[in-house]
mmJSON file of the N, C-alpha and C atoms, coordinates in Angstrom:
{"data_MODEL":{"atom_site":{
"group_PDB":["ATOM","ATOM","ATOM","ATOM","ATOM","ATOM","ATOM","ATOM","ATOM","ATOM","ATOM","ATOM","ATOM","ATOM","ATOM","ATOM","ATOM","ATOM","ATOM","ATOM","ATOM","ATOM","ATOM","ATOM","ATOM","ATOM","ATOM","ATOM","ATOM","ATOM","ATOM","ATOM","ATOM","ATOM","ATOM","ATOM","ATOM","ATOM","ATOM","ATOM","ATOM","ATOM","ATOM","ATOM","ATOM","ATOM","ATOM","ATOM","ATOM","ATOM","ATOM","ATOM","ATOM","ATOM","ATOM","ATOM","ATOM","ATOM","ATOM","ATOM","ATOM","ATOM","ATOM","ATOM","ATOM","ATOM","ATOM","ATOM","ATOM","ATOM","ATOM","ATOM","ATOM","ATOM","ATOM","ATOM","ATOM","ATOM","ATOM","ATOM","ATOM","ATOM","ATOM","ATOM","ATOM","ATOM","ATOM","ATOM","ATOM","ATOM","ATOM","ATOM","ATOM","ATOM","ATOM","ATOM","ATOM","ATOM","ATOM","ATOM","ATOM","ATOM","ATOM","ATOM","ATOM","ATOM","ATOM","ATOM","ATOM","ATOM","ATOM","ATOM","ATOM","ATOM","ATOM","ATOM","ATOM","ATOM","ATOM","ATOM","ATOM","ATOM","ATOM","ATOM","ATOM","ATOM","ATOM","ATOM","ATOM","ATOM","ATOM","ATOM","ATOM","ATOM","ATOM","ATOM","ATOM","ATOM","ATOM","ATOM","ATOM","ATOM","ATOM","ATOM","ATOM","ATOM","ATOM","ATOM","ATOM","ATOM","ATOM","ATOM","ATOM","ATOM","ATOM","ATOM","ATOM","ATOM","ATOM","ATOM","ATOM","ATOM","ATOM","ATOM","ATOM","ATOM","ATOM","ATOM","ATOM","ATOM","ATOM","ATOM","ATOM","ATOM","ATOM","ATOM","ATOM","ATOM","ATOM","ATOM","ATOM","ATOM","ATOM","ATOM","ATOM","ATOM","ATOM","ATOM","ATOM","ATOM","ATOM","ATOM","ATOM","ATOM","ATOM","ATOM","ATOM","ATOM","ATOM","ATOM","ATOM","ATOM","ATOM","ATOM","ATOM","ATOM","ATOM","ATOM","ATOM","ATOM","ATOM","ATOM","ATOM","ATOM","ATOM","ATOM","ATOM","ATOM","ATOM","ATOM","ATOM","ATOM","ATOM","ATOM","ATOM","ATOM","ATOM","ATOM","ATOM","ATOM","ATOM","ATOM","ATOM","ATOM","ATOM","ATOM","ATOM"],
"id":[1,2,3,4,5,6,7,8,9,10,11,12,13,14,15,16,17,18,19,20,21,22,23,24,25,26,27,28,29,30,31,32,33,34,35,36,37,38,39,40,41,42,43,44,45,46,47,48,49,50,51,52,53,54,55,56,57,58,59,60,61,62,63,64,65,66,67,68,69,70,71,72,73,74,75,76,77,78,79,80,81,82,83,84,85,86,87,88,89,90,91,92,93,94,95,96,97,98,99,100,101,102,103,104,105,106,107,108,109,110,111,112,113,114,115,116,117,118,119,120,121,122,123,124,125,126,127,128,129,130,131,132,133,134,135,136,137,138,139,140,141,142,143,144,145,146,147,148,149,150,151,152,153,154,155,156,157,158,159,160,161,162,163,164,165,166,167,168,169,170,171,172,173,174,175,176,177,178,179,180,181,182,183,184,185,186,187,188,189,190,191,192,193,194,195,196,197,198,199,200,201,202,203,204,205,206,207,208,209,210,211,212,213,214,215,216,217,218,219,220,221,222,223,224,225,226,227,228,229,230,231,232,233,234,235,236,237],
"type_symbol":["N","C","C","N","C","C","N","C","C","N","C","C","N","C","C","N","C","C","N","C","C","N","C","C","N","C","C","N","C","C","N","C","C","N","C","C","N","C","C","N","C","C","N","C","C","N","C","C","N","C","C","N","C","C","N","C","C","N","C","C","N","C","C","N","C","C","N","C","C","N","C","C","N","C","C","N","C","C","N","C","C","N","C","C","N","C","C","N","C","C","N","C","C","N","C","C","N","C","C","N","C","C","N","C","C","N","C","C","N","C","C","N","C","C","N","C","C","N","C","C","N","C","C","N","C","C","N","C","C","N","C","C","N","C","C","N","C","C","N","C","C","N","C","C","N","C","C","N","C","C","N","C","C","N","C","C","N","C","C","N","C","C","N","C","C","N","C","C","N","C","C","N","C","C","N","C","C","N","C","C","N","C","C","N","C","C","N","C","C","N","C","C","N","C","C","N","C","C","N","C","C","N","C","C","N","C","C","N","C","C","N","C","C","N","C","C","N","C","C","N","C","C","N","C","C","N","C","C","N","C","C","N","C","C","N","C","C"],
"label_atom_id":["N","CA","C","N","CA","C","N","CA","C","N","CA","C","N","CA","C","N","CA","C","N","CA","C","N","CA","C","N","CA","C","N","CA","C","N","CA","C","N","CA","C","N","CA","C","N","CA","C","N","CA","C","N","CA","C","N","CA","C","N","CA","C","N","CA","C","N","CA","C","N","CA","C","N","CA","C","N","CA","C","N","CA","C","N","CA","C","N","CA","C","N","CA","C","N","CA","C","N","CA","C","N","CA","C","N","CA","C","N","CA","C","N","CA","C","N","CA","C","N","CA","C","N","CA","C","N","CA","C","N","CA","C","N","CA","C","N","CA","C","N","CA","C","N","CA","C","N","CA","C","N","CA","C","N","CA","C","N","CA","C","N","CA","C","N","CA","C","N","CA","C","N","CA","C","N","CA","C","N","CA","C","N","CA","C","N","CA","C","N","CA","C","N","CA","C","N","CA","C","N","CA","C","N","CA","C","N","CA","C","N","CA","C","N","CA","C","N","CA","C","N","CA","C","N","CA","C","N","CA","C","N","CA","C","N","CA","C","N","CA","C","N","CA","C","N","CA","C","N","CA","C","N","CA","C","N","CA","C","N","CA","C","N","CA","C","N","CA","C","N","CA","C","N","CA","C"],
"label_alt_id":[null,null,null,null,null,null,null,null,null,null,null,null,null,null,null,null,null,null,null,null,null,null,null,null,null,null,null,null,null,null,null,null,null,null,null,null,null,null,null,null,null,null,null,null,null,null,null,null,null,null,null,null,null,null,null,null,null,null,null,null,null,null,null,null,null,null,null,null,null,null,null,null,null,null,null,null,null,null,null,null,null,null,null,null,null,null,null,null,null,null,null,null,null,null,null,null,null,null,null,null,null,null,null,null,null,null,null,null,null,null,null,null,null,null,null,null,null,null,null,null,null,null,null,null,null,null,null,null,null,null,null,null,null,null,null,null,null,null,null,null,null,null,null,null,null,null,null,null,null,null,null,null,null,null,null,null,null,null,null,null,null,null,null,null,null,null,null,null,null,null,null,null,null,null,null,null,null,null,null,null,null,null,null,null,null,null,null,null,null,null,null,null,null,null,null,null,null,null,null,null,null,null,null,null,null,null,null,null,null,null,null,null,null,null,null,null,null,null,null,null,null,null,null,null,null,null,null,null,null,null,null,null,null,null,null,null,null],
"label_comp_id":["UNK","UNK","UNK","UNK","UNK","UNK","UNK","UNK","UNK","UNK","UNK","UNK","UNK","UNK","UNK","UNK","UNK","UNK","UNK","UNK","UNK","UNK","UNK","UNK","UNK","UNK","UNK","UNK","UNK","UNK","UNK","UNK","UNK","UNK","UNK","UNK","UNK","UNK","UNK","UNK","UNK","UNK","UNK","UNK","UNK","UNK","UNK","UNK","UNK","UNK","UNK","UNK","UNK","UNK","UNK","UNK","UNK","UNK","UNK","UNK","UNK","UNK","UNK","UNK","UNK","UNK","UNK","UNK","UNK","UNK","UNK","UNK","UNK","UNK","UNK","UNK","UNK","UNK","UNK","UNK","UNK","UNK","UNK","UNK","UNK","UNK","UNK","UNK","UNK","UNK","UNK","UNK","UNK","UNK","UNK","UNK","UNK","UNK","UNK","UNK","UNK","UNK","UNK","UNK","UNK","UNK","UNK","UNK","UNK","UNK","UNK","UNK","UNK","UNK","UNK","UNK","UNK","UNK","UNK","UNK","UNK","UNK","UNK","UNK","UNK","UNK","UNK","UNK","UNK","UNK","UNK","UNK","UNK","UNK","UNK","UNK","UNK","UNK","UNK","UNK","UNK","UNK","UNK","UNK","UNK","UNK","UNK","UNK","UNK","UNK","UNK","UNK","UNK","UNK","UNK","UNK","UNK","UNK","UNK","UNK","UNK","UNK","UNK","UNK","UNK","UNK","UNK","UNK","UNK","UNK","UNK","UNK","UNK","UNK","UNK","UNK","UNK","UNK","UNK","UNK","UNK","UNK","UNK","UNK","UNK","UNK","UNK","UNK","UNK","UNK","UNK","UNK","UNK","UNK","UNK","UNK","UNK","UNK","UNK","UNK","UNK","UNK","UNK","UNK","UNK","UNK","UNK","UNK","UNK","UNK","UNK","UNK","UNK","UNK","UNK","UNK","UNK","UNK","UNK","UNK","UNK","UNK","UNK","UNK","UNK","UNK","UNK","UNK","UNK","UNK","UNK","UNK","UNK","UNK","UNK","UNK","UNK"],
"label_asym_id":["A","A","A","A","A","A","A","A","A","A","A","A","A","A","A","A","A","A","A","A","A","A","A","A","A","A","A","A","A","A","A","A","A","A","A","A","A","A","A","A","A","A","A","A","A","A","A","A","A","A","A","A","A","A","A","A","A","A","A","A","A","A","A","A","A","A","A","A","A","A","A","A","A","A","A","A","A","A","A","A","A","A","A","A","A","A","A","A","A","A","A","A","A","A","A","A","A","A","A","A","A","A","A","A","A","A","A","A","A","A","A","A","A","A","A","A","A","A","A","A","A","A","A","A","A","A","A","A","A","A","A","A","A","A","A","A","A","A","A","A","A","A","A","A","A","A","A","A","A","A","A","A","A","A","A","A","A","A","A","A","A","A","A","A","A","A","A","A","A","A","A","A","A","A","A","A","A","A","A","A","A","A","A","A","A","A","A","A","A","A","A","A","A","A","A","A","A","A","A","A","A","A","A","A","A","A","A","A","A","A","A","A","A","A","A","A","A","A","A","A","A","A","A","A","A","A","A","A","A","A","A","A","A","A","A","A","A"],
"label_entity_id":["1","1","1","1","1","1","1","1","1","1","1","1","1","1","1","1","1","1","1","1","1","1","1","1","1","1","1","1","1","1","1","1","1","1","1","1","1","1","1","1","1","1","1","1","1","1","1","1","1","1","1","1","1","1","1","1","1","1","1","1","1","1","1","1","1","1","1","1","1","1","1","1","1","1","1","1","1","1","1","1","1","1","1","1","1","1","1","1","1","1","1","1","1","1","1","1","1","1","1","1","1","1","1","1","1","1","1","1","1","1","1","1","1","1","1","1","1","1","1","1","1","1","1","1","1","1","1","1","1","1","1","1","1","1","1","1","1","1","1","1","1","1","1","1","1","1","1","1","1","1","1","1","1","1","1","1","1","1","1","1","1","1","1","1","1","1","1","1","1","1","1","1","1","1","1","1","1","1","1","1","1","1","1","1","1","1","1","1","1","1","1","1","1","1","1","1","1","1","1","1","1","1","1","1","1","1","1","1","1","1","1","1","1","1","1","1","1","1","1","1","1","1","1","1","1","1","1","1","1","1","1","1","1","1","1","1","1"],
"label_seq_id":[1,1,1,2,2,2,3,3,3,4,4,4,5,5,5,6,6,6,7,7,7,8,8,8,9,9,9,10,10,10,11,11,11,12,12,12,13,13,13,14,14,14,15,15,15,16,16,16,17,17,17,18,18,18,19,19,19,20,20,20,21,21,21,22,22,22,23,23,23,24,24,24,25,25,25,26,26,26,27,27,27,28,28,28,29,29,29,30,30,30,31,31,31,32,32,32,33,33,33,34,34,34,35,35,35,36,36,36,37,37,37,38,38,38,39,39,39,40,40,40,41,41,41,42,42,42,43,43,43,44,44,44,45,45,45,46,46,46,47,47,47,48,48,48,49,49,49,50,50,50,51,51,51,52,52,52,53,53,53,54,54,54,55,55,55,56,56,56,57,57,57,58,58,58,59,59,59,60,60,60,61,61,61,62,62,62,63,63,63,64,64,64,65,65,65,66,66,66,67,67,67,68,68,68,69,69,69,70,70,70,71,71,71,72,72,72,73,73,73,74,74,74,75,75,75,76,76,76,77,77,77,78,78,78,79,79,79],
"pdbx_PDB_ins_code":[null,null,null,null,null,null,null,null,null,null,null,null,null,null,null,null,null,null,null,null,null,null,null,null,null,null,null,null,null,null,null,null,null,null,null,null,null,null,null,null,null,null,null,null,null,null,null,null,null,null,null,null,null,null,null,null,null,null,null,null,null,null,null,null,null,null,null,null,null,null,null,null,null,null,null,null,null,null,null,null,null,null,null,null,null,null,null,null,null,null,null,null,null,null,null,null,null,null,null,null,null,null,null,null,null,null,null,null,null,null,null,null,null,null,null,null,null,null,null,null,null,null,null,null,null,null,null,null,null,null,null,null,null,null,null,null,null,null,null,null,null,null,null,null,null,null,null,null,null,null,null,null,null,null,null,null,null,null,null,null,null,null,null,null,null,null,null,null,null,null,null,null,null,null,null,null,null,null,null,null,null,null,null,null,null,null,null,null,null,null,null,null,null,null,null,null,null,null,null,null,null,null,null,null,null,null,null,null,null,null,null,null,null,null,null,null,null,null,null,null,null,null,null,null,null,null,null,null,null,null,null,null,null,null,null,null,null],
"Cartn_x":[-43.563,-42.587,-42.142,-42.908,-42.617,-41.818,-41.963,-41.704,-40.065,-39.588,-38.609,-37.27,-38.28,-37.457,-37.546,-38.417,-37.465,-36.703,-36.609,-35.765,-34.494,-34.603,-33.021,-32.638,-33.476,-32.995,-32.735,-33.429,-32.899,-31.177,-31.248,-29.79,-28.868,-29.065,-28.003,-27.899,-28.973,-28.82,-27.98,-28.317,-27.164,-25.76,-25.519,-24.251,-23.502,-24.225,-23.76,-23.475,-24.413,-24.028,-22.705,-22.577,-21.677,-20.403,-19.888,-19.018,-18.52,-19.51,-19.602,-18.93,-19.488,-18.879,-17.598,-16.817,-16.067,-14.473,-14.556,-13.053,-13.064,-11.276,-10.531,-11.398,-11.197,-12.122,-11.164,-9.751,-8.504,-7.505,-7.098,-5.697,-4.796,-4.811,-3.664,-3.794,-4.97,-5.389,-5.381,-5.302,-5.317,-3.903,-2.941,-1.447,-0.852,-1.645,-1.038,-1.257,-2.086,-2.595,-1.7,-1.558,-0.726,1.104,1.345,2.454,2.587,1.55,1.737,1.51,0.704,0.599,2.375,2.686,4.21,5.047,5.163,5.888,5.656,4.384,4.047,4.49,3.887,4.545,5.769,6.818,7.779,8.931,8.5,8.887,9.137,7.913,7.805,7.898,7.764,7.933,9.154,9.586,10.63,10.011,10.689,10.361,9.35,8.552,7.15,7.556,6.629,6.179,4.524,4.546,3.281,3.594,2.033,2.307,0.593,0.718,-0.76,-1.046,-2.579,-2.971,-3.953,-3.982,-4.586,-5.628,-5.543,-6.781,-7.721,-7.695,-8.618,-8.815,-8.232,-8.498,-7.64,-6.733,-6.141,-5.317,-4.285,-3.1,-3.093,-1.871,-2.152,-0.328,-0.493,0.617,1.056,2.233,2.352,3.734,3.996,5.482,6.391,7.4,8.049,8.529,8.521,8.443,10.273,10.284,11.822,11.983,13.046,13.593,12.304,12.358,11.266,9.925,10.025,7.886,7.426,5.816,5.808,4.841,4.868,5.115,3.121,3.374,2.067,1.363,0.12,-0.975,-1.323,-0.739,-1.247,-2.617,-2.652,-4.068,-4.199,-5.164,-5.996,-6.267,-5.899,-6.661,-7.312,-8.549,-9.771,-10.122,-9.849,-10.362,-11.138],
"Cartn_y":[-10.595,-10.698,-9.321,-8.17,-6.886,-6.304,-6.476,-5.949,-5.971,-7.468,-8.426,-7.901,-7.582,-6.845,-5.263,-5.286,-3.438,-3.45,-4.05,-4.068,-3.971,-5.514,-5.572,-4.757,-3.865,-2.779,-1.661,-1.309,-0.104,-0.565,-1.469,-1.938,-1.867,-2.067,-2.266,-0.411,0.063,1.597,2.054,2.139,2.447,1.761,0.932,0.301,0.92,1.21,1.52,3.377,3.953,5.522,5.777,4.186,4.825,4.079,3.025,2.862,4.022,5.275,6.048,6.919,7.362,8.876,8.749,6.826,6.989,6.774,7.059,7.331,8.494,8.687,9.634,10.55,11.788,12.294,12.359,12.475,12.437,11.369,11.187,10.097,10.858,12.472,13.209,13.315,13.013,12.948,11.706,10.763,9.589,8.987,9.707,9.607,10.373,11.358,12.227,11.22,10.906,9.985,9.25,7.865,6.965,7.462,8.242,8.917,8.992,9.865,10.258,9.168,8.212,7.211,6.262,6.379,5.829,6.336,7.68,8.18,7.914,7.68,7.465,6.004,4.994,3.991,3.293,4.257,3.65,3.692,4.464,3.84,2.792,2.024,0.556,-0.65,0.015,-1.232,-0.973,-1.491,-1.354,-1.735,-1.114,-2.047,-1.595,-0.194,0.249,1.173,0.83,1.611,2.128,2.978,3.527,3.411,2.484,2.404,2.67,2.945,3.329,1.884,1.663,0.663,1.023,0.849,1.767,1.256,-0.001,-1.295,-0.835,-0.527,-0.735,1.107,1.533,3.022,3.17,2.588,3.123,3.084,3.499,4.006,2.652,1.934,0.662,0.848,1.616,1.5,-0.652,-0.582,-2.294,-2.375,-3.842,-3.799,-4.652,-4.514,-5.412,-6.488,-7.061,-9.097,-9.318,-10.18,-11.178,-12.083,-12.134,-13.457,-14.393,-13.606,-13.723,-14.179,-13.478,-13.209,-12.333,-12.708,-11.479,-10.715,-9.276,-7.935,-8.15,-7.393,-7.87,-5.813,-5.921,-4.808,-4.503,-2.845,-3.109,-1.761,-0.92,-0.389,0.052,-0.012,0.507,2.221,2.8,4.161,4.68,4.09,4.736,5.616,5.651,7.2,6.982],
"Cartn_z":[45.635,44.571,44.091,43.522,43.57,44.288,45.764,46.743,46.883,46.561,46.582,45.243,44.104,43.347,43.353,44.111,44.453,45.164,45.924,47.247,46.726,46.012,45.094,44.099,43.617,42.677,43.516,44.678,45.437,45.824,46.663,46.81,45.822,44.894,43.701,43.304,43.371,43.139,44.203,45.345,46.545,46.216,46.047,46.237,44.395,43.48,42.741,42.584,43.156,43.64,44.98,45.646,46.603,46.129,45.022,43.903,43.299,42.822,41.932,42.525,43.568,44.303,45.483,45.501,46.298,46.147,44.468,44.08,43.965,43.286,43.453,41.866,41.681,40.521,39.008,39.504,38.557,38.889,37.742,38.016,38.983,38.701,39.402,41.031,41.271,42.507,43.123,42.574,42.851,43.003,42.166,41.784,43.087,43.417,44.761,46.303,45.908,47.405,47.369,46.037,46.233,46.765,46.201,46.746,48.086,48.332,50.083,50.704,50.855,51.93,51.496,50.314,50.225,51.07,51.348,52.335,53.322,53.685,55.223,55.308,54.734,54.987,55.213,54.393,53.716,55.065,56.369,57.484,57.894,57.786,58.44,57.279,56.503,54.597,54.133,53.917,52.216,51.23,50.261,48.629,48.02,48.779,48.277,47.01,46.408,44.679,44.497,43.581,42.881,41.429,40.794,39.199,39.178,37.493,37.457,36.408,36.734,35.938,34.629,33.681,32.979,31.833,32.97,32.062,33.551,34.69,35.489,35.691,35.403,35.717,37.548,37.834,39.261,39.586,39.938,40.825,42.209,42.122,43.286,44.024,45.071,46.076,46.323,45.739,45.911,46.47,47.241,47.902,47.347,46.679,45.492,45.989,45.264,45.836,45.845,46.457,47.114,47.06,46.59,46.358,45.204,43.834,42.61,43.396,44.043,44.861,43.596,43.383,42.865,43.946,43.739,44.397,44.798,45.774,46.47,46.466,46.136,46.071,47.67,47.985,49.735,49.467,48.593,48.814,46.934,46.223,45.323,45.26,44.438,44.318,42.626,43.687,41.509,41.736,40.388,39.929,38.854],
"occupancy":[1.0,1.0,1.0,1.0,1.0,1.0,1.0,1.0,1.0,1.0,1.0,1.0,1.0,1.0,1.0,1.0,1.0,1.0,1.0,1.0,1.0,1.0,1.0,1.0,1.0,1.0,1.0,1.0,1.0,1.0,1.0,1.0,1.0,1.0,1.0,1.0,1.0,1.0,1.0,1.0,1.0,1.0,1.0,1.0,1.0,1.0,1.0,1.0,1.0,1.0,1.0,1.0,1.0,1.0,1.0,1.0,1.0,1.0,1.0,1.0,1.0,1.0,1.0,1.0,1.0,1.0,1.0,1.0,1.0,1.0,1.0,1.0,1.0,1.0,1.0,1.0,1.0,1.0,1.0,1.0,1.0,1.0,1.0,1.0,1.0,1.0,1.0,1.0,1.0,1.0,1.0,1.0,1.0,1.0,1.0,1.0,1.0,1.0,1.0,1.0,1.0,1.0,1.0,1.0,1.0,1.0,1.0,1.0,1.0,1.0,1.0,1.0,1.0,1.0,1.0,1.0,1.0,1.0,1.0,1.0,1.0,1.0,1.0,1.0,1.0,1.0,1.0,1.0,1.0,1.0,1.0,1.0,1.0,1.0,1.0,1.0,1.0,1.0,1.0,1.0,1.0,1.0,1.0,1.0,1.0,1.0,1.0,1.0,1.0,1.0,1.0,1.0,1.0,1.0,1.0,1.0,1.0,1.0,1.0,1.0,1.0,1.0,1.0,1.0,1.0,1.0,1.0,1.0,1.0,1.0,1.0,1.0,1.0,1.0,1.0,1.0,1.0,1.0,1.0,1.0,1.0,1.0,1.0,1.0,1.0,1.0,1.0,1.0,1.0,1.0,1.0,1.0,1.0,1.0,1.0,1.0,1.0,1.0,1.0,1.0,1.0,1.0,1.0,1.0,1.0,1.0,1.0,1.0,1.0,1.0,1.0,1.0,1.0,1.0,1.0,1.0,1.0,1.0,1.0,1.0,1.0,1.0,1.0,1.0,1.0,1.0,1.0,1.0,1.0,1.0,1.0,1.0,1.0,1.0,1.0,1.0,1.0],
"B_iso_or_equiv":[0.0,0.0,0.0,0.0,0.0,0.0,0.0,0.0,0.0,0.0,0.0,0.0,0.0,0.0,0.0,0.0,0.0,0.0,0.0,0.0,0.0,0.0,0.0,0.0,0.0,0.0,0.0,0.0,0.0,0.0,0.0,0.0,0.0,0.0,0.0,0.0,0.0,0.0,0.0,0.0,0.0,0.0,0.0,0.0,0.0,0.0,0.0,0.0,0.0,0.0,0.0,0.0,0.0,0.0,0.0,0.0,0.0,0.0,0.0,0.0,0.0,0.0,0.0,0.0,0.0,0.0,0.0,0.0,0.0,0.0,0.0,0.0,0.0,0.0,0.0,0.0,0.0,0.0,0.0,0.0,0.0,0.0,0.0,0.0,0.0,0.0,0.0,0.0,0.0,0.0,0.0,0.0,0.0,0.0,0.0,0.0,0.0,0.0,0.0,0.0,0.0,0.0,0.0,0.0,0.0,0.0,0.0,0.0,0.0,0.0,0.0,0.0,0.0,0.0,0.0,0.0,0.0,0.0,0.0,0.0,0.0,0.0,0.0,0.0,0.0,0.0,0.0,0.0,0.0,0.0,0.0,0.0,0.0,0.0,0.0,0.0,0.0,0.0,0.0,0.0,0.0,0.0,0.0,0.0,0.0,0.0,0.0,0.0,0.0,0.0,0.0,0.0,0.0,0.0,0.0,0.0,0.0,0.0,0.0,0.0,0.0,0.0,0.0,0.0,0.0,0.0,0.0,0.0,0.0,0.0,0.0,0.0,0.0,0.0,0.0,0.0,0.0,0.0,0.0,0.0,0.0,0.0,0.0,0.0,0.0,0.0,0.0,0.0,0.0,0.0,0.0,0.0,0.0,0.0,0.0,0.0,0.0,0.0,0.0,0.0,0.0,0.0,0.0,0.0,0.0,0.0,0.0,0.0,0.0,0.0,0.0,0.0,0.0,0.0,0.0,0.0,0.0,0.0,0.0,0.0,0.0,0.0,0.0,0.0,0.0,0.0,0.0,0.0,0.0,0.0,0.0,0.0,0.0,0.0,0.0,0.0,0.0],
"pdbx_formal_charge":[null,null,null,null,null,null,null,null,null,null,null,null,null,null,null,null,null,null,null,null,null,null,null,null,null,null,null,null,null,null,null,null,null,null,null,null,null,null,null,null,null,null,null,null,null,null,null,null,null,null,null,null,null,null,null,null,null,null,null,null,null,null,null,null,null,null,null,null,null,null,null,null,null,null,null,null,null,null,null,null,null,null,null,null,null,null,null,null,null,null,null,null,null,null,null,null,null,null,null,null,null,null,null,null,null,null,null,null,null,null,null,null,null,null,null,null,null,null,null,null,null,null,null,null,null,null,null,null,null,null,null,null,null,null,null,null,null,null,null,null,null,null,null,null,null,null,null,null,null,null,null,null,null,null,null,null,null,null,null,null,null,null,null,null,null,null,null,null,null,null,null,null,null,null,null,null,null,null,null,null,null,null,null,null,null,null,null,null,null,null,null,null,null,null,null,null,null,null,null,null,null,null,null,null,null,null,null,null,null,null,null,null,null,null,null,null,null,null,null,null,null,null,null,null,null,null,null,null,null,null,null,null,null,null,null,null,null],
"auth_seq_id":[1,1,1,2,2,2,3,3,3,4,4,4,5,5,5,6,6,6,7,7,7,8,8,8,9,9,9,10,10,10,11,11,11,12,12,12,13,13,13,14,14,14,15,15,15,16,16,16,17,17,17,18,18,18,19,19,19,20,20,20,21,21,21,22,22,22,23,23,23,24,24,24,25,25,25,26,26,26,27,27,27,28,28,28,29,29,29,30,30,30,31,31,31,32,32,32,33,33,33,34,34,34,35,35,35,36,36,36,37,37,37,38,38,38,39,39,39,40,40,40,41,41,41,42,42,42,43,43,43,44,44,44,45,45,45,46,46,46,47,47,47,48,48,48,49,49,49,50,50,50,51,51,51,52,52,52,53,53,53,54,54,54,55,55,55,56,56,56,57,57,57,58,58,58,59,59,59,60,60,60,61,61,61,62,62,62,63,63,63,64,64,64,65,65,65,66,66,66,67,67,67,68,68,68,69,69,69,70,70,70,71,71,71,72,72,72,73,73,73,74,74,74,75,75,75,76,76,76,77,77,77,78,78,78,79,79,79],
"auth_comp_id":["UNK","UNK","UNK","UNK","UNK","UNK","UNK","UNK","UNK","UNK","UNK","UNK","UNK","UNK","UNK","UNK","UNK","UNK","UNK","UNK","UNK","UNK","UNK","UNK","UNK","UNK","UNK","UNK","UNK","UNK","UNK","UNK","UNK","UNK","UNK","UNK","UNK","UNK","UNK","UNK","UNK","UNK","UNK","UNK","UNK","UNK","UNK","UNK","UNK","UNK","UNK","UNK","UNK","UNK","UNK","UNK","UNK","UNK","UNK","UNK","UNK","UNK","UNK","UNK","UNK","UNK","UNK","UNK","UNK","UNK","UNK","UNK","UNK","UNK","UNK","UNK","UNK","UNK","UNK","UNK","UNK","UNK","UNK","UNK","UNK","UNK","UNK","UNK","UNK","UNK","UNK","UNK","UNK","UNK","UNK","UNK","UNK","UNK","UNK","UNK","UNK","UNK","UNK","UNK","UNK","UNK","UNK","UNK","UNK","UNK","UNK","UNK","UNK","UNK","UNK","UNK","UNK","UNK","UNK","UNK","UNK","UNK","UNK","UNK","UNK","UNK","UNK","UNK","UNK","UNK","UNK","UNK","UNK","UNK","UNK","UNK","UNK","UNK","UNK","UNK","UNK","UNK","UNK","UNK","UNK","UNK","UNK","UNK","UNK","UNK","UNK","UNK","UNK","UNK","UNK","UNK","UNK","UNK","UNK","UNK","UNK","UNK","UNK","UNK","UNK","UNK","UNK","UNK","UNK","UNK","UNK","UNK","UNK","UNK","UNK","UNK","UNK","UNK","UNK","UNK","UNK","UNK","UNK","UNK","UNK","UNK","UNK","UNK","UNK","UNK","UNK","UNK","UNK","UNK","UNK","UNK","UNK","UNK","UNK","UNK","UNK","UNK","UNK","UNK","UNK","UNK","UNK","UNK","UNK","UNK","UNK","UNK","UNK","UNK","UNK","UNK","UNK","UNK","UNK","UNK","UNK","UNK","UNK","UNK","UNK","UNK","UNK","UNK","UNK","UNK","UNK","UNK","UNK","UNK","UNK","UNK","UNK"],
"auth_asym_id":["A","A","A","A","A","A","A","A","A","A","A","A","A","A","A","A","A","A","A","A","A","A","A","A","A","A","A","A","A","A","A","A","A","A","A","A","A","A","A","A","A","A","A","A","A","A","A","A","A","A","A","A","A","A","A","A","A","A","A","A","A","A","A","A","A","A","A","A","A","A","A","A","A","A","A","A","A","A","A","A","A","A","A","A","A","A","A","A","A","A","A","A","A","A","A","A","A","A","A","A","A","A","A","A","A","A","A","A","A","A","A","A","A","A","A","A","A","A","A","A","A","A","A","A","A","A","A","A","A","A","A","A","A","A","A","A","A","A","A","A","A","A","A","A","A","A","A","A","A","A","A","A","A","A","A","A","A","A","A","A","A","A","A","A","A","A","A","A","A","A","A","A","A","A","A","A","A","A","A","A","A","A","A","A","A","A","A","A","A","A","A","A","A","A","A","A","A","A","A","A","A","A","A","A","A","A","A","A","A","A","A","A","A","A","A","A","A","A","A","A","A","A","A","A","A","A","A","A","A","A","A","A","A","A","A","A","A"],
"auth_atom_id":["N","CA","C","N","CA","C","N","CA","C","N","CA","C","N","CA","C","N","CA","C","N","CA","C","N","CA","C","N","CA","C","N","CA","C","N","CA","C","N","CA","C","N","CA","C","N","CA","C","N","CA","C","N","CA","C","N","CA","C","N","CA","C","N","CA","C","N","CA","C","N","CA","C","N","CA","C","N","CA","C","N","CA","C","N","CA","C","N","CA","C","N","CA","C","N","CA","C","N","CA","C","N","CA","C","N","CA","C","N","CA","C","N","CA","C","N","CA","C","N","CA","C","N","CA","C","N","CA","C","N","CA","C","N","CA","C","N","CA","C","N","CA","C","N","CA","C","N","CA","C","N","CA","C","N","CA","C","N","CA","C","N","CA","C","N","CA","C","N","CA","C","N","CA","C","N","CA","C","N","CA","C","N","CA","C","N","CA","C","N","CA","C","N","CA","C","N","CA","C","N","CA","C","N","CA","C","N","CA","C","N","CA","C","N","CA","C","N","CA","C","N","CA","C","N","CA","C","N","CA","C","N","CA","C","N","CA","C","N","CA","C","N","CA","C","N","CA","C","N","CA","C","N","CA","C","N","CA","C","N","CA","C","N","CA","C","N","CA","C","N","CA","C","N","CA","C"],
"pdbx_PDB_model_num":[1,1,1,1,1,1,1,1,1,1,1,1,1,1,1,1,1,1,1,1,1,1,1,1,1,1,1,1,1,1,1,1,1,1,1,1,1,1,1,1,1,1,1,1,1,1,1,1,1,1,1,1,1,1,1,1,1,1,1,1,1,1,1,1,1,1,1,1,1,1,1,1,1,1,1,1,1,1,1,1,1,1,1,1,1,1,1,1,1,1,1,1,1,1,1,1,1,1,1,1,1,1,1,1,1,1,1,1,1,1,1,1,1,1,1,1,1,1,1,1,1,1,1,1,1,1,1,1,1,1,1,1,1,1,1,1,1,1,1,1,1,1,1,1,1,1,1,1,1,1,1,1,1,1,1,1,1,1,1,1,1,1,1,1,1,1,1,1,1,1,1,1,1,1,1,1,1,1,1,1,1,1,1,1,1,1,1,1,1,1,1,1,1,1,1,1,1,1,1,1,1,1,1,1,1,1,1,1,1,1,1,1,1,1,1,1,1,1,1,1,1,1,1,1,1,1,1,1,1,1,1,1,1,1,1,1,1]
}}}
């Protein structure tokens, strides 16, 4: 039983240090990424945008919806 809850507390420590260290460190950095992959994409997409969200803390590259779709999230950037 010990054994069983370390296990699950080591895990939850890993998965919460690699949460921690695998966003962006600034919005401005996070605001730069979303940008650039817009350019890169914006080849093969139309309709792409960058807005910042500022209830979740991130910057979300999304592709604006048609014909009253609403607009669909193609990558996340936290910071």
């Amino acid at each position: 039983m010990k054994f069983t809850i370390l296990f699950i507390s080591l895990i939850a420590i890993i998965l919460g240090f690699l949460y921690f260290f695998t966003g962006y460190k600034s919005a401005f950095e996070a605001d730069q990424q979303c940008h650039y992959q817009m350019r890169l994409k914006s080849i093969e997409l139309e309709g792409l945008g960058c807005d910042h969200d500022l209830e979740t803390n991130q910057w979300l590259l999304y592709q604006k919806g048609v014909s009253d779709q609403p607009s669909q999230v193609l990558k996340r950037y936290r910071y």
